[in-house]
C-alpha positions, -999 to +999 in steps of 0.1 A: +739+323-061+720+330-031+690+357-026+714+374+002+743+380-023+714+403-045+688+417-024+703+454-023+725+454-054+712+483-087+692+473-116+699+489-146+680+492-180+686+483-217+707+521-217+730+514-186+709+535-159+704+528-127+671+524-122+661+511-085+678+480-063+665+445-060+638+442-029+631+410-031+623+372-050+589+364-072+588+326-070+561+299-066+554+284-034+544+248-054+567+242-072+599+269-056+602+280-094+619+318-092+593+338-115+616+370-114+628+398-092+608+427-071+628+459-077+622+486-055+626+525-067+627+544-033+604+579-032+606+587+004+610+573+035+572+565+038+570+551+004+580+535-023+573+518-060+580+487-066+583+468-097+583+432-105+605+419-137+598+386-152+630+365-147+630+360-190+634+400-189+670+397-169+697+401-195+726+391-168+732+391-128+765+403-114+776+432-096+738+448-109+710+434-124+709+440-160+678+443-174+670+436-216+643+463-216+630+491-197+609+488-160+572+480-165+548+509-146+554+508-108+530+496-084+528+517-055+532+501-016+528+517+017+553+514+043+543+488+071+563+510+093+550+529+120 
């Protein structure tokens, strides 16, 4: 599976709710080991929380992201757009 086919798609939790969309790949630049997914929960257009979820906390990947627990606390991120 490639990263295009599920950078956009939902993430839901353990109780089947959507919950945000996948932003982006955690992985290590040593040794290319994917550490988990960067899920993004959109506020507003000039922000947004983000999320990261350890790969071992991913109960399946399809047509969402299906997650064995709830979201850890967000971390919030500024736009870069000006």
């Amino acid at each position: 599976m490639y990263f295009e086919e599920i950078k956009g798609i939902g993430v839901l939790n353990k109780n089947a709710n959507v919950v945000g969309k996948v932003e982006d790949i955690d992985f290590s630049l040593e040794d290319g080991v994917i550490n988990g997914l960067v899920v993004s929960l959109k506020k507003n257009i000039l922000s947004k929380d983000e999320v990261s979820v350890k790969f071992e906390d991913i109960a399946a990947i399809g047509d969402y992201v299906i997650l064995k627990n709830d979201l850890p606390r967000p971390v919030k991120v500024e736009s870069s757009d000006a």
